[in-house]
N, C-alpha and C positions, 0 to 999 in steps of 0.2 A: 249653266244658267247663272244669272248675276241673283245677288242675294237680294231679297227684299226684305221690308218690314212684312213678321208673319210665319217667316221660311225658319225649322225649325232646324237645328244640327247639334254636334257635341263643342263644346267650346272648355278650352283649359284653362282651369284656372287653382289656386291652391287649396289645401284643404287646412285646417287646424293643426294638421300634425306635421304643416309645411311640405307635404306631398301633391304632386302632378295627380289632378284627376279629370277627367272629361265628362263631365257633367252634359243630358242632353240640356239646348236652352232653345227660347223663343228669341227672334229680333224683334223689338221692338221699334225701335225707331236706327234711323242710318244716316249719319252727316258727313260732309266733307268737310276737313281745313285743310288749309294749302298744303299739296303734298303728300295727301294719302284720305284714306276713310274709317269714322268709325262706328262703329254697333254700338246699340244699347239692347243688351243682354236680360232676358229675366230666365234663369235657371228651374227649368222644371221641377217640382216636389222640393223645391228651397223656399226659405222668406223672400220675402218680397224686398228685406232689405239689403240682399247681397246681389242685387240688380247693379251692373254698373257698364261703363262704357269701356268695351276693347278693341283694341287691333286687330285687323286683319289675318294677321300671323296667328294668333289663338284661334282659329276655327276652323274645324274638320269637314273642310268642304266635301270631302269622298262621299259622306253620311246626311248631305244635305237633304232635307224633306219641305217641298214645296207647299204653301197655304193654299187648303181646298177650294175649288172655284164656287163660290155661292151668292148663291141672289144677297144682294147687300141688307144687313141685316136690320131687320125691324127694329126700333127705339119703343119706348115706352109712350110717348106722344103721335106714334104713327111715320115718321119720320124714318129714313133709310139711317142706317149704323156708317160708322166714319169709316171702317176698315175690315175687311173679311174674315169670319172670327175664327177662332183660330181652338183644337180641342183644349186648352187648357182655360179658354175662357165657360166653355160647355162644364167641365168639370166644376168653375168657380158656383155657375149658376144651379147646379144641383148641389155641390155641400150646402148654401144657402137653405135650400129645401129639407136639404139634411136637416140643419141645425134650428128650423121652423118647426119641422115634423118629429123633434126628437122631446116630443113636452111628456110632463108629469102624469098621470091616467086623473082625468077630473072627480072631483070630489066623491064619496059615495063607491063608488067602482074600486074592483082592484083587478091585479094584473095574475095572470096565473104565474108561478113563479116558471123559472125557465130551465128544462132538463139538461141544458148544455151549456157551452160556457158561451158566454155571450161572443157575438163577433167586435173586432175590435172597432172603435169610431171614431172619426176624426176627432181631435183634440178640444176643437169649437163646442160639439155636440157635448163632450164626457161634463161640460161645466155645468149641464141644467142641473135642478136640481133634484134631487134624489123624493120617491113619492112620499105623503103623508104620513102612510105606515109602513111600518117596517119591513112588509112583505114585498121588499124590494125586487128590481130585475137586477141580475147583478153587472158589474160592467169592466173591460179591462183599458188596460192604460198601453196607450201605442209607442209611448215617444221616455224617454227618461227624466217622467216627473216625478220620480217617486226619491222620496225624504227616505224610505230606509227601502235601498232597491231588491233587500231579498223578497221582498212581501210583492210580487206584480201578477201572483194569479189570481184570474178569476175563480169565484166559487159560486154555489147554490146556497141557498136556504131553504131545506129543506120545510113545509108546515104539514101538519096531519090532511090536511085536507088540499091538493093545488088550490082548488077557486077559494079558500076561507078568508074571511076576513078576520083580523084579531083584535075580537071584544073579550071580554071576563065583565065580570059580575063584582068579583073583588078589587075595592079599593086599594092601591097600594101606601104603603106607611111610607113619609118623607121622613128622611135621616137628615137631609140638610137644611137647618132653619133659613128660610130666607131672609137677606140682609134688610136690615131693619131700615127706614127713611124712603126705602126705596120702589117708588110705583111701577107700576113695567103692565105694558098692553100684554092680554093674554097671548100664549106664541098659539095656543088653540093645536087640534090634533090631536095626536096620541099625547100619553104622558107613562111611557113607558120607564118601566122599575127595574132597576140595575142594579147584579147583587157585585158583587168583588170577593172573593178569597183566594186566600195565598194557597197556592197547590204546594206537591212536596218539596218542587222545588222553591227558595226562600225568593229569587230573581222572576217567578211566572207568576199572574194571578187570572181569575176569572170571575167573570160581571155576568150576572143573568140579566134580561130585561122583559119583565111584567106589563102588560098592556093595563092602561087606565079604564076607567068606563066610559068615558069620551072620544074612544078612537073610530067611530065609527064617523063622523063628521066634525069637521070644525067651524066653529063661526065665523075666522077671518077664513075670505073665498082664499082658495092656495092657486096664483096662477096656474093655467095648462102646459103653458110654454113661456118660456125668458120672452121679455118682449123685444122683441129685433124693430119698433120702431120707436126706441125709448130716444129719451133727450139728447145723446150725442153718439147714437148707431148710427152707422152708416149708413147710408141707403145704397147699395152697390149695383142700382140702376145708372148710376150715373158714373161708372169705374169704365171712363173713356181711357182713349190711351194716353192722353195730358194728364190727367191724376194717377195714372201708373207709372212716372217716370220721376225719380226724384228731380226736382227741379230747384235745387240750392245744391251749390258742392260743398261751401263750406259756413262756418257762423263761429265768430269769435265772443263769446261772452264771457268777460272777465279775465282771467288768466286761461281761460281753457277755451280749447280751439276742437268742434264739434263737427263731426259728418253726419249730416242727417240720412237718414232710415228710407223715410218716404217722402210721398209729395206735400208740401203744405202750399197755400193759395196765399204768399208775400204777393204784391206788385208784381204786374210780370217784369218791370224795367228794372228791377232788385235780381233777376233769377239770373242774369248774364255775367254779374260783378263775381271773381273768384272768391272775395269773402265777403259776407255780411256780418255787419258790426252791430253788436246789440249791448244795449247799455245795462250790468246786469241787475240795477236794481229798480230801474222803472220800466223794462223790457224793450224803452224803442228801437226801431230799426233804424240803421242809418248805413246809406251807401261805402261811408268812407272813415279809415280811421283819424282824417280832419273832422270830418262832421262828429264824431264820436266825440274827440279832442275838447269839441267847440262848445256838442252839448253836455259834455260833464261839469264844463264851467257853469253852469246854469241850472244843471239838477242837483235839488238838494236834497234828494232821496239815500238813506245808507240804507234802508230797508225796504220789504214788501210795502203798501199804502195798508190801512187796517188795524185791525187791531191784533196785539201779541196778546197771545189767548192760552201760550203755554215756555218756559223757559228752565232748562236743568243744564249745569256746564254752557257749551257752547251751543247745544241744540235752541233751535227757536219755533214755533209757529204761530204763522200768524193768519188769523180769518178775513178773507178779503166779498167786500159782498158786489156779487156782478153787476148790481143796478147803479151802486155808488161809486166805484170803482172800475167802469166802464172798459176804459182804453186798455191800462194795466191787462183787465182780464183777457182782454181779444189778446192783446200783445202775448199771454202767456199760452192763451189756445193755440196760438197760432206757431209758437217753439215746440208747443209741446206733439203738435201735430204732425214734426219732422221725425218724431218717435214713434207715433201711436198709427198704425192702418186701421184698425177697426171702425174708430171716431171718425166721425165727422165733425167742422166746424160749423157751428152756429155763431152767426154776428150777435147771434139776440142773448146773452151774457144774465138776462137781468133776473132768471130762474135760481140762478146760482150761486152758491156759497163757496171760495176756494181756498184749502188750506194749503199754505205753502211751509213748507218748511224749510229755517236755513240755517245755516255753521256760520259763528261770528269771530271774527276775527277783526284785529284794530282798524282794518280797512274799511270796515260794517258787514252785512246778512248778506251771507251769499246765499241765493238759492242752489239747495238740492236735489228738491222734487216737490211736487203736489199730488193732491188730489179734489178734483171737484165733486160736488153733492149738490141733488134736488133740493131747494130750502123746502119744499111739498112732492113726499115721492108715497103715488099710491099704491109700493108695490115693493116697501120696505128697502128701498136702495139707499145705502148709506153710502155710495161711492158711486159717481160719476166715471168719470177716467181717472186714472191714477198712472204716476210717472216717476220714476228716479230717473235724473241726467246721465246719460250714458260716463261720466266720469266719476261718478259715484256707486256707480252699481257694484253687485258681487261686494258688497261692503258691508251689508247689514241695513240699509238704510228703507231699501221697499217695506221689509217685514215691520220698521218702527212704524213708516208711513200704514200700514195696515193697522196695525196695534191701535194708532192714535184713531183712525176711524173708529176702532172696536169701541174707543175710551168711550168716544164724544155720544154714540149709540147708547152706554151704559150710562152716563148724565140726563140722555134724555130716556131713560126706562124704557128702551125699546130695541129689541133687534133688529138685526141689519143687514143683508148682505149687496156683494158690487154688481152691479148692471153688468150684462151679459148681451154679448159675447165676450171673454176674457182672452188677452192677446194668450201665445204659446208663454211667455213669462210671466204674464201675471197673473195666469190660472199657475205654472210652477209656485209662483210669490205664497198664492191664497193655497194651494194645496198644502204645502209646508207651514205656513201660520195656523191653516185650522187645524193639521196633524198634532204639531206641538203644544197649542194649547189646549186640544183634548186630552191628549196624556197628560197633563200636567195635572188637569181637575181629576184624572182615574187613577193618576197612581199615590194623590196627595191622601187616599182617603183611607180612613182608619177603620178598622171593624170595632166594635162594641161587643163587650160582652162574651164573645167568642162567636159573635157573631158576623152572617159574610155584611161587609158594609156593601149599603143600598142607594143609587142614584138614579132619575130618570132623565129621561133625554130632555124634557122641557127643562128640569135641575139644570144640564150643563148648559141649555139653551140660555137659560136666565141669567147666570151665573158669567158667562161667556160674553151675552147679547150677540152670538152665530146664531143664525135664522137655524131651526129645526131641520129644516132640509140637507143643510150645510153641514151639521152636526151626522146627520142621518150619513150620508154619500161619503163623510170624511170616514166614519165607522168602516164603510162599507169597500173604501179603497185601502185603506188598511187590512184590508181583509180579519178585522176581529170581529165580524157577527156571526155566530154557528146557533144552530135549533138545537138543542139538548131537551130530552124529557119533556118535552110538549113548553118548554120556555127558549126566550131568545135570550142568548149567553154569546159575552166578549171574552176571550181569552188574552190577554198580554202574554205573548208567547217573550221568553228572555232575549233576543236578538233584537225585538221590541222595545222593552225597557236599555237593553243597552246601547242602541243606536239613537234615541231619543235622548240619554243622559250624554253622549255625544257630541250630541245637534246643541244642546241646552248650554254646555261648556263654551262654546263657539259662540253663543249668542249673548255677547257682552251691552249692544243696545236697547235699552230696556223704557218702556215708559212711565214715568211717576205719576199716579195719580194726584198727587200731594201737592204736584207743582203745575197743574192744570186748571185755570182760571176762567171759568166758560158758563153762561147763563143761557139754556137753549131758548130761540123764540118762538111762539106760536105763527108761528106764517099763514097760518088758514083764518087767523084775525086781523090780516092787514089786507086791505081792500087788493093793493096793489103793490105788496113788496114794498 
């Protein structure tokens, strides 16, 4: 039989270690040029962005698996579906449910803890965030996001009681004064007490943590579930097979020549040119590198539009506001969408604040990544989408971009965390930033007295400005929470301390408070942005 869009078989293609593998894959679409035909490939159990178009000759016709015959599929307006779907679109629409059904237990309730070790769960799901209190479900890691890989098993927390909830009567003593000038919304919850001493050996130590009197409910409500229809979540009702196919092959910006990941929504009369030219510092697009030519002579942009809000060495960023800076921003959703599958674009820019960050050199600010933010987010989202350009990556630069979100959270006295669902790298990004800056606050701390020094999770919470949850789940991937003697205790096991002093070595981009210049705005007092 001749192949169609649908028909699923093994196709070869290389792997990382530059070896022949035959991956099974889906066709997606089939075109002819003069002279032969070719597939657009999406690779089963791969990203979405190692989809690309092959030859004929790469595909294992022996193994070929024909698209089930089915009534043509229902749309979400009643309307028949463009193409026969096919099981991996079935698989797409139950993780979705997954990742709906995988919320926090609501306020009040707790979860019984769980005798076994959890089953593993897609990567989408592991980002909710961890419950209220500490009597956490535990949970394992499927894929190699872990910052120190010996640490990947699941465990229990054992409590005296499964169904109990953990209140005490006794107040626990804060060791850490809090920083003086500084207002901060309650993080509300537990306020669990964390002790630290150094065991025999001088390289291990161990952290108890004491329940407060308030863990029994918090003020602020704590979402159920990550909200999947926040400000620039996809809606993957509409993941027809035109937004499944990367449609740019290639975008020149600046000195660097870029293959986009996914689909983003240019012009379709832009999608046919083998490259699109983009100017890199006012973003527009332009067909050709005459038009590019023509409009450089006429931009006089060497930076982002906005204001520079922060500058150390050559790093820059600058705040750009979506209502006044209109074009700019679409222009930037819209590159930055050739990275991002999760997102969706919204035209409507005017909710949002974006920080770009760029490297100066005598030419002027190049960008190297952003990240957008709700200027009013009722669900504590300090991060919209967040991006480093694929020519920048693996550099250190995501984790500054994260940092700088943490900063701009701690100016406005309030914790933060990113809008969820987190792509597979930038829940990796946020896993390793919240690991690292947890140990840093656990193992800077001194004991008194000879006594074990004492921290609670609101402590690191504040101190941090990571949402409690964030702090809780990062604990809890780590695997340093164990029940001891009717208390909950972190161990810093030494492979611990010395994998983090490691990671710490290597992490030469750093961000200065000193040299960040930023006045938050109250948004909820301007009628209309």
């Amino acid at each position: 039989g001749e192949v169609v869009e649908g028909c699923r078989l093994p196709v070869l293609r290389r792997n990382q270690d530059n070896e022949n593998e035959w991956p099974l894959a889906e066709i997606l679409s089939v075109k002819e040029i003069p002279g032969r035909k070719l597939y657009y490939v999406h690779y089963i159990d791969f990203n979405k962005r190692l989809d690309e178009w092959v030859t004929p000759d790469r595909l294992d016709l022996k193994k070929l698996q024909f698209p089930k015959k089915e009534a043509k599929t229902p749309t979400k307006n009643g309307l028949p579906g463009s193409r026969p779907s096919s099981p991996e679109r079935d698989v797409r629409k139950s993780l979705d449910l997954n990742v709906q059904s995988a919320s926090a237990p609501s306020r009040g309730k707790t979860l019984p803890t769980p005798k076994r070790k959890a089953e593993p769960v897609s990567l989408a799901t592991q980002v909710t965030a961890a419950t209220p209190v500490p009597s956490l479900p535990s949970s394992t890691e499927t894929s190699q996001a872990s910052v120190f890989p010996a640490i990947r098993d699941s465990f229990v927390i054992k409590s005296r009681d499964e169904h109990e909830q953990l209140t005490t009567n006794g107040t626990p003593r804060r060791l850490i004064p809090s920083q003086p000038g500084r207002k901060r919304k309650n993080c509300g919850g537990t306020d669990e007490m964390v002790k630290v001493f150094q065991n025999n050996s001088p390289r291990c130590s161990t952290i108890y943590l004491l329940p407060g009197e308030d863990s029994q409910d918090s003020s602020d409500g704590i979402p159920s579930a990550p909200r999947m229809t926040g400000s620039l979540v996809s809606d993957r009702s509409h993941d027809d097979i035109i937004t499944r196919m990367k449609n740019i092959d290639c975008i020149e910006l600046g000195r660097h020549r870029l293959k986009p990941w996914y689909f983003s929504p240019y012009p379709q009369e832009l999608t046919t040119l083998p490259i699109l030219y983009l100017c890199e510092f006012c973003l527009k697009y332009l067909k050709s590198l005459k038009c590019l030519q023509r409009h450089l002579t006429k931009c006089n942009l060497r930076h982002p539009p906005g204001n520079e809000i922060y500058r150390k060495g050559t790093i820059s960023f600058f705040e750009i506001d979506g209502r006044k800076n209109k074009t700019y921003s679409q222009n930037l959703c819209l590159l930055a969408k050739c990275f991002l599958d999760h997102k969706t674009l919204y035209y409507d820019t005017d909710p949002f604040l974006f920080y770009v960050m760029t490297e100066y050199d005598l030419k002027g600010f190049h960008i190297v990544g952003y990240f957008s933010k709700e200027k009013e987010s009722t669900e504590d989202y300090n991060v919209a989408c967040i991006l480093t350009l694929p020519p920048y990556q693996r550099r250190g630069y995501g984790k500054l971009l994260i940092e700088f979100s943490y900063e701009l959270s701690k100016v406005e006295g309030r914790t933060g965390t990113p809008e969820k669902p987190l792509s597979d790298l930038g829940l990796l990004s946020y896993r390793s930033y919240w690991s690292q800056t947890i140990l840093e606050i656990l193992m800077d701390l001194k004991s008194e007295n000879g006594e074990r020094p004492q921290i609670t999770i609101n402590e690191i919470s504040e101190i941090t400005s990571v949402k409690k949850e964030d702090v809780i789940s990062t604990l809890q991937y780590l695997n340093l929470i164990n029940y001891y003697k009717g208390q909950y205790i972190l161990t810093l096991a030494e492979e611990i301390v010395e994998g983090h002093e490691r990671a710490m070595q290597k992490r030469h981009l750093r961000i200065d408070p000193k040299c960040l210049h930023f006045t938050p705005k109250d948004w909820s007092k301007r009628g209309k942005w």
